[in-house]
C-alpha positions in Angstrom: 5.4 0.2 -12.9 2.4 1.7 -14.3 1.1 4.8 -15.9 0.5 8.0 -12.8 -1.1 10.6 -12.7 -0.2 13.5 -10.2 -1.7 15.6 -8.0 -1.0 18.9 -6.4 -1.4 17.3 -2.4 1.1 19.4 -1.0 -1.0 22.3 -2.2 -4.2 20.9 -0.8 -2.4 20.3 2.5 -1.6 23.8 2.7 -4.9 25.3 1.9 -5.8 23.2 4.4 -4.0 25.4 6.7 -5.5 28.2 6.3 -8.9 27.2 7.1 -10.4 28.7 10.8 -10.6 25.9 13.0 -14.1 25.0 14.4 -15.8 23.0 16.8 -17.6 20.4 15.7 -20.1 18.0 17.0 -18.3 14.0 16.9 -21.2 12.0 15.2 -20.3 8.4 17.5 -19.6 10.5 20.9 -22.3 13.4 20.4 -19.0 15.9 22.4 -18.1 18.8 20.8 -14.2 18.4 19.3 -11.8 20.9 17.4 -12.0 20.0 13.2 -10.1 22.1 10.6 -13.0 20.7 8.2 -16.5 20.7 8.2 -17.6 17.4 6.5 -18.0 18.7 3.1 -14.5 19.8 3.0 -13.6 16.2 4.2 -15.9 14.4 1.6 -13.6 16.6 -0.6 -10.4 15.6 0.7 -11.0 12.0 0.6 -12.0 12.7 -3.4 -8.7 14.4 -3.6 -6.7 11.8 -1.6 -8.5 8.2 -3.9 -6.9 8.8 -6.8 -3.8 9.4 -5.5 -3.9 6.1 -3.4 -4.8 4.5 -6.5 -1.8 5.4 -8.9 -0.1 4.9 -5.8 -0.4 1.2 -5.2 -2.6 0.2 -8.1 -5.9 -1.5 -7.5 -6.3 -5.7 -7.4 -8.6 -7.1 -9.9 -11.0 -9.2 -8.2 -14.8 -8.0 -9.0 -16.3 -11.2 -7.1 -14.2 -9.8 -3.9 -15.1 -5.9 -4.4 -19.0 -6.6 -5.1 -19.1 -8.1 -2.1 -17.1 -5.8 0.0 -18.8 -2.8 -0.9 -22.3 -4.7 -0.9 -21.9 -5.3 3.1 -19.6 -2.4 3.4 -23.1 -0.2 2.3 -25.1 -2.1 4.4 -22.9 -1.3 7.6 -22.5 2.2 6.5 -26.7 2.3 6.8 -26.4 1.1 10.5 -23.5 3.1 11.2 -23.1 6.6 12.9 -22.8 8.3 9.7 -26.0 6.9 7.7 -25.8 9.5 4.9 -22.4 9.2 4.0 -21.4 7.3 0.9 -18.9 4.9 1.3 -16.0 4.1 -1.5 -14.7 0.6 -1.2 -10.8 -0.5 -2.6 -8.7 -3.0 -2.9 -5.5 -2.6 -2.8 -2.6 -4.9 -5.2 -0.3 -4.9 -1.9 0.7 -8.2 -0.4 1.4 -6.1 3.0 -1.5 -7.2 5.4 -3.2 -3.9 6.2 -6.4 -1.8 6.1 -7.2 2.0 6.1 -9.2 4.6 5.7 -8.9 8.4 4.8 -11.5 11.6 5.6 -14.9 11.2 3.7 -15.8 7.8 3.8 -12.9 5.5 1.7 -12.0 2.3 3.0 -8.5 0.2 1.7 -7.9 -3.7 2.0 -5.0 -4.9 0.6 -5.1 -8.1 -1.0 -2.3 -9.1 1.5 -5.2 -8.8 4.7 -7.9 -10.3 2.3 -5.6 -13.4 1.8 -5.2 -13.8 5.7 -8.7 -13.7 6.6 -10.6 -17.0 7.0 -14.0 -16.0 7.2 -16.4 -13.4 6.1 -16.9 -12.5 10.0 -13.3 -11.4 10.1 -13.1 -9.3 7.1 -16.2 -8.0 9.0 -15.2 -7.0 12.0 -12.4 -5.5 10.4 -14.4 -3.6 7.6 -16.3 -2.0 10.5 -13.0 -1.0 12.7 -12.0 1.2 9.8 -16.2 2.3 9.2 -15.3 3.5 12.7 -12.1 5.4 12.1 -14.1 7.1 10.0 -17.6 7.5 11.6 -15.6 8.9 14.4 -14.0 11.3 12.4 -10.5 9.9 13.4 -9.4 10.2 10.1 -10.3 13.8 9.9 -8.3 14.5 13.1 -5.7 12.8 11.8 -5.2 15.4 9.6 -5.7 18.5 12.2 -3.1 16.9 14.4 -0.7 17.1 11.2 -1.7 20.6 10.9 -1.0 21.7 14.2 2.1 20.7 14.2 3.0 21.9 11.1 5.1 18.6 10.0 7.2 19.3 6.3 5.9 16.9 3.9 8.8 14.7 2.5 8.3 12.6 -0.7 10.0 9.1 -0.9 12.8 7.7 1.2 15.7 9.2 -0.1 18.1 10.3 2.1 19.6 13.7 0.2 16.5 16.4 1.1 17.3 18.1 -2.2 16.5 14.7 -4.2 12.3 15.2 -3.1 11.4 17.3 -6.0 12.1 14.0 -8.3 9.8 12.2 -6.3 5.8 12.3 -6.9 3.8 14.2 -4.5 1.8 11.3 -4.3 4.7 9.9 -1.7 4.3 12.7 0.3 0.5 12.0 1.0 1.0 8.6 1.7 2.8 10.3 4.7 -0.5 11.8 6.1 -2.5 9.0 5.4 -0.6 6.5 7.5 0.2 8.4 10.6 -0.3 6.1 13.4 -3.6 6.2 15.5 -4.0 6.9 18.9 -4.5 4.4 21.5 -8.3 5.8 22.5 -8.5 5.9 18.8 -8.0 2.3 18.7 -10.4 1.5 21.4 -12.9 3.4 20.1 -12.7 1.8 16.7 -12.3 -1.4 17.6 -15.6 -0.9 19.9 -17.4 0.4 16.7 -16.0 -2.7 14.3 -18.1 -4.7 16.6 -21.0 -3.1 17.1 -21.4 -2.6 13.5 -21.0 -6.1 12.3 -23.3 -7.4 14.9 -25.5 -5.6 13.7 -25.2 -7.1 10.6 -25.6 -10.2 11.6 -21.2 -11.1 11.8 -20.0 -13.1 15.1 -17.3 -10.5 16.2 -15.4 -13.0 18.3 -13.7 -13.9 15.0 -13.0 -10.2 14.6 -10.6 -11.2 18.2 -9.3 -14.0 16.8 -7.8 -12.1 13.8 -6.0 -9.2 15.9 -4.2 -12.7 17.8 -2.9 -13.8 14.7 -1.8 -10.0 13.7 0.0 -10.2 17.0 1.6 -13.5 16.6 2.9 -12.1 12.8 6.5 -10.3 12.8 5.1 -6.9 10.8 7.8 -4.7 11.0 8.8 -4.0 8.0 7.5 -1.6 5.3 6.8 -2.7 1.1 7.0 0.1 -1.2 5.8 2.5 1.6 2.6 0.5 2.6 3.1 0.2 6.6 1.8 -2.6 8.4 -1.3 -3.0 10.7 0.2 -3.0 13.5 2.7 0.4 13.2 -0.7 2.2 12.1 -3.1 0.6 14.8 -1.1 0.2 17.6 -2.8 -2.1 20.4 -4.5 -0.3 22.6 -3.8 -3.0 25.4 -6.3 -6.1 25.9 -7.4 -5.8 22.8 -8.5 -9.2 22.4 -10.1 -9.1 26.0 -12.2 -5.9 25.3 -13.2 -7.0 21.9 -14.7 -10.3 23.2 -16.5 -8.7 26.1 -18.2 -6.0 23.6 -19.2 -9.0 21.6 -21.3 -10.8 24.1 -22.4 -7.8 25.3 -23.9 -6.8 21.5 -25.3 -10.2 21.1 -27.0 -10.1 24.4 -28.8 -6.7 23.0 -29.8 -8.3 20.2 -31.2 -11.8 20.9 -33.4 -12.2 18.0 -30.4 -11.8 15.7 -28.3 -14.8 14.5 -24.5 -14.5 13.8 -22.5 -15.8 10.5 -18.9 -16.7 10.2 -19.4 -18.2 6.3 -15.8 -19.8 6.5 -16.0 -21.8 3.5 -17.8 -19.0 1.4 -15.6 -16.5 2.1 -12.3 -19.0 1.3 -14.0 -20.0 -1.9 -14.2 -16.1 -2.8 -10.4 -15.7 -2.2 -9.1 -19.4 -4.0 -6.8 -17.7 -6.8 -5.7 -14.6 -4.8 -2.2 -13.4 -5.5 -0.2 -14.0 -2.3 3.0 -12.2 -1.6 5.1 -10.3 -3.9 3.8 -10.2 -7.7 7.2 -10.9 -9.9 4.5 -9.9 -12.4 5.4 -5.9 -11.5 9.1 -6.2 -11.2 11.6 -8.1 -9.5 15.3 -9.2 -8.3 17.4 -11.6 -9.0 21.4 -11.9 -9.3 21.3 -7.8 -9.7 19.1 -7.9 -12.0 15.1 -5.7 -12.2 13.3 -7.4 -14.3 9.9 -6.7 -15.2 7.8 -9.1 -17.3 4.8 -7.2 -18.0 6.5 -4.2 -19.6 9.7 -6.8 -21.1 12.2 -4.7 -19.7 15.4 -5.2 -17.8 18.3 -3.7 -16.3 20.8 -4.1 -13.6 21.5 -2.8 -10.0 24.5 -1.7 -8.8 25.8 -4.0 -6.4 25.2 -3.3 -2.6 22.4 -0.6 -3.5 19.1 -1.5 -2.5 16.1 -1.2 -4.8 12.2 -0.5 -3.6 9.6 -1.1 -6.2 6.2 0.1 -6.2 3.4 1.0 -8.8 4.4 5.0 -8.4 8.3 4.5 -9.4 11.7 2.4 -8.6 14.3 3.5 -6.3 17.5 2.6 -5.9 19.6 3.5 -2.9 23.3 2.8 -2.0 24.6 1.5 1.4 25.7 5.5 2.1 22.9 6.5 1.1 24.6 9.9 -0.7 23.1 9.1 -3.9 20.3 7.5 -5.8 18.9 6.3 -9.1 15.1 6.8 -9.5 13.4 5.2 -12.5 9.8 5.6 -14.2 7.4 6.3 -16.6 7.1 9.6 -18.2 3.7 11.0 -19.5 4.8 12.0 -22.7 5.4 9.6 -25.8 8.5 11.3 -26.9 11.8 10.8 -25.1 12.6 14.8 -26.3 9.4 16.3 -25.1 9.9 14.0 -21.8 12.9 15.8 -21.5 12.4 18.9 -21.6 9.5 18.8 -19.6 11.8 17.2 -16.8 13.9 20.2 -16.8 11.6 22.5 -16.8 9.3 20.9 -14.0 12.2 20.6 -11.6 13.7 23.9 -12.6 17.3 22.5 -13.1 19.7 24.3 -15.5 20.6 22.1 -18.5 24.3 21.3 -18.7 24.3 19.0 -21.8 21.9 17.3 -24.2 22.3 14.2 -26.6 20.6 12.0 -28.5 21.8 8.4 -28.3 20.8 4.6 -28.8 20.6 2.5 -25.8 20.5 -1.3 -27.0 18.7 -0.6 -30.1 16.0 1.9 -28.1 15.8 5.5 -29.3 16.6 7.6 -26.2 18.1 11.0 -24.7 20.6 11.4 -22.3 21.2 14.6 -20.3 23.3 16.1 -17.6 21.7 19.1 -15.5 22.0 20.5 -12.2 19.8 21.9 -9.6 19.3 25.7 -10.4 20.8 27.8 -6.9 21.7 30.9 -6.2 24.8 29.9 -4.1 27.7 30.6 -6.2 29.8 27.9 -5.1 27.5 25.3 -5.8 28.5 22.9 -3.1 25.0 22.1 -2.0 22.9 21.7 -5.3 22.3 18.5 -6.9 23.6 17.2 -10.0 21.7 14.9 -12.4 22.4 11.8 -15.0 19.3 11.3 -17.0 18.2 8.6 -19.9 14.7 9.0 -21.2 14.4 5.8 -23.3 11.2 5.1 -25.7 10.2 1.6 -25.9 7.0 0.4 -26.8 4.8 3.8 -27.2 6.5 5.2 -23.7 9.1 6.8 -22.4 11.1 5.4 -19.2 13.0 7.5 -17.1 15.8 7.5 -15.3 17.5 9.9 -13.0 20.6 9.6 -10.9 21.4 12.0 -8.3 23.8 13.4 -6.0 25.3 16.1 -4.7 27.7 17.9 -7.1 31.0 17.1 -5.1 30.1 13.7 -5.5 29.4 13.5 -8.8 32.3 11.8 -10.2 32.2 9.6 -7.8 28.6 8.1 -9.0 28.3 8.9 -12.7 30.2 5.8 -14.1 27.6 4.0 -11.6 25.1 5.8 -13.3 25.9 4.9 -16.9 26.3 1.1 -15.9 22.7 1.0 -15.0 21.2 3.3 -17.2 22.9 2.5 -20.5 22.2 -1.7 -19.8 18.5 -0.8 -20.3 17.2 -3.5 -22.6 14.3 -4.9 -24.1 13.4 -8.5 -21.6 13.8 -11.7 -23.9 14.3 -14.2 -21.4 11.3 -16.4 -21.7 11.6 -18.0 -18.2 11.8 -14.1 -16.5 8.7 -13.2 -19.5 6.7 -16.4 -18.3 7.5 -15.9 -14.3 3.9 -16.0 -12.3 3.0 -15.1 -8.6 2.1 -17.4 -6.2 -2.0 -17.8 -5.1 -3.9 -19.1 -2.6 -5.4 -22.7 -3.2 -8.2 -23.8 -1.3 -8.8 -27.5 -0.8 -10.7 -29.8 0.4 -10.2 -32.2 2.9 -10.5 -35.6 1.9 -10.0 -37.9 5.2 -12.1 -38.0 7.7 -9.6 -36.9 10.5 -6.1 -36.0 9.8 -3.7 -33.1 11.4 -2.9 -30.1 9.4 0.7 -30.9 8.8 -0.5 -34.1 7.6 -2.6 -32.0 5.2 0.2 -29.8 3.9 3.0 -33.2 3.7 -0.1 -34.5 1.0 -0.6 -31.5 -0.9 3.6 -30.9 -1.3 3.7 -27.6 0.7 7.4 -27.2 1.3 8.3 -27.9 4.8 10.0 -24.4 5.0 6.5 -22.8 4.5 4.4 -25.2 6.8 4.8 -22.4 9.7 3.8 -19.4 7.7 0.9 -21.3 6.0 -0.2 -22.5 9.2 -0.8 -18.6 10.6 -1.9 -18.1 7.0 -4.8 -20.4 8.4 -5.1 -19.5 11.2 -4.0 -22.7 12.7 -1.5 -24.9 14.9 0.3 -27.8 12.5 -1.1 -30.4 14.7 -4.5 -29.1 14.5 -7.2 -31.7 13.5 -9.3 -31.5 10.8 -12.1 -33.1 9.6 -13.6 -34.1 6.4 -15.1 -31.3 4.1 -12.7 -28.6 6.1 -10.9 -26.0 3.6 -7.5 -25.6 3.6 -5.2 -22.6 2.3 -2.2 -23.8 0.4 -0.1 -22.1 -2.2 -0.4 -22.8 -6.1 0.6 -21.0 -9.4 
């Protein structure tokens, strides 16, 4: 969890709205094309849209990394279609492996696609795909196809529609940022990705070989709202094929120019990345959230499942007809957080009290959601703590519809009321898992010989195999880095 701060999107999106559409000339294809922005309203929306990404997901700490990103990053933007554009460079503390950009020149990588490259001319070839998305203004139509047809902005994955208001508007953007891209979209970004690191002076075959190992990855799944690669660049068919061919035919237009890949210079950049999950930010175990940064713990009700991200922690059961969401207030002051909760969210305050939850100062209340309907049978009725520990306030909320209040509330309390401070030293003390580079040693051995000496567990040798990009009976060779997993 960490401190947010909100924005009004769903206001932005709807002043968006109202703007006249235009035609405007596509800087890569030179054709005329309908925009609801000129380019100074999309600089503007992608200044709107940073922070919010930010406070969303939280930024990685890796200055090394970002110098260098956004020091080649500038130098594609100068070659690219959009010269004069000033490019914003991220990444992302996400172990998902994904990249993206939105309107006006900002560009993601989460540290989950920065730990699967192997080679600077990867993380190339992918930087320029999404310079592409957004030289080609795909981003910007991204959000005029939204427009058009008029899709309602939810916020969070709750099930109960009335429950959305709890829920930062953040959430809601996320939405329009990750909406898939089109097939010709695709093409035409992946044809830009490789002319604009070969121009740079990257060897965009690797840029293939990194979309086979996306394919060969099972990246269904969603964390904490961050979709993978391939559900928001769907494969335009041949991929690999087409991105080859573009290669050699770049490289035979520029003959003079030599092409890096920098393998072992980019690997010694990422040695120490977090990989996977961070327990550092929160996690599970025997139905217990704990989160050692913030020394805080309390349970989850059994069969409900919990998603935790930087924005807030939600906690869902099986029928899906209630929830508990939990986070930080702004205000220092569990009274002040209060009242400011009710009168944000416009509810109607049913009861008030100040209580003492395992030696924490906090204030629990009951309210409802305010309605005109007389009988009621719709609105939602709320449980919340707002407990102060440490100089803040954390929140929680559980929600439901009024006729099944009773049913959840003792649910509620259980969770809520076994808020406590963390003192567990093995939970406090709990650290990720990074990449380790080595070094091989031997002057020819396979990798599965590689990860038996260096005590991977045999249950990971497949996934750290993909994670470098390599079969287990691969040879290597002496002075060859290797990606395993340390602490």
């Amino acid at each position: 969890m960490k401190t947010i701060k909100t924005f009004s999107v769903i206001l932005l999106i709807f002043s968006l709205v109202l703007l006249i559409p235009s035609c405007a000339v596509n800087p890569v294809t030179g054709q005329r094309q309908l925009m609801f922005m000129s380019e100074e309203q999309e600089i503007a929306l992608g200044a709107q849209y940073d922070p919010t990404v930010i406070s969303t997901f939280g930024l990685y700490d890796n200055e090394e990394l970002l110098n260098f990103i956004t020091e080649k990053g500038n130098e594609m933007g100068k070659i690219s279609h959009r010269p004069n554009l000033q490019y914003h460079f991220r990444i992302l503390d996400s172990p998902v492996v994904n990249a993206f950009a939105v309107p006006g020149g900002y560009i993601y990588l989460t540290r989950g696609i920065l730990a699967q490259f192997n080679n600077e001319a990867e993380l190339m070839g992918v930087l320029g795909h999404e310079m592409g998305h957004v030289t080609a203004r795909h981003t910007a139509q991204q959000q005029t196809r939204q427009q058009l047809g008029q899709v309602a902005l939810a916020a969070g994955a709750i099930a109960v529609p009335e429950v959305a208001k709890f829920a930062n508007e953040a959430a809601a953007a996320m939405q329009l940022l990750f909406l898939s891209f089109s097939r010709a979209n695709e093409r035409e970004a992946d044809r830009l990705g490789v002319e604009y690191s070969s121009k740079i002076g990257y060897d965009a075959h690797k840029m293939a070989d990194f979309f086979e190992v996306l394919n060969k990855m099972q990246m269904a799944s969603n964390h904490a709202g961050v979709p993978t690669w391939m559900s928001t660049h769907p494969d335009p068919g041949q991929r690999n094929i087409a991105v080859n061919q573009k290669t050699e035919e770049w490289q035979a237009q520029l003959p003079a120019q030599s092409y890096d890949v920098n393998t072992n210079k980019y690997l010694e950049m990422i040695d120490g990345i977090v990989y996977g999950e961070n327990p550092r930010q929160g996690f599970v175990e025997n139905s217990m959230f704990y989160h050692p940064d913030l020394a805080f713990q309390f349970p989850i009700p059994k069969n409900w499942t919990l998603v935790n991200s930087p924005l807030q922690v939600q906690i869902v059961p099986e029928d899906q007809n209630a929830a508990i969401i939990f986070e930080l207030a702004k205000e220092k002051d569990a009274d002040a957080a209060a009242e400011k909760t009710i009168s944000d969210l416009q509810l109607t305050l049913i009861d008030k009290n100040k209580i003492n939850i395992n030696g924490l100062s906090a204030v629990a209340t009951i309210s409802q959601q305010a309605t005109d309907d007389q009988t009621n049978e719709q609105a939602v009725k709320v449980m919340s703590y707002f407990i102060e520990k440490d100089a803040r306030v954390y929140t929680f909320h559980g929600l439901c519809l009024i006729d099944k209040f009773n049913t959840y509330q003792a649910v509620f309390e259980s969770t809520m009321k076994n808020f406590a401070k963390l003192t567990d030293a093995s939970k406090l003390t709990v650290q990720p898992d990074r990449i380790k580079v080595v070094s091989i040693r031997s002057a020819s051995v396979s990798l599965k010989d590689a990860f038996e000496y260096y005590k991977v567990p045999e249950d990971k040798f497949d996934e750290m195999a993909l994670l470098n990009n390599h079969e287990l009976s691969d040879e290597l060779k002496r002075g060859d880095m290797v990606k395993i997993l340390g602490k």
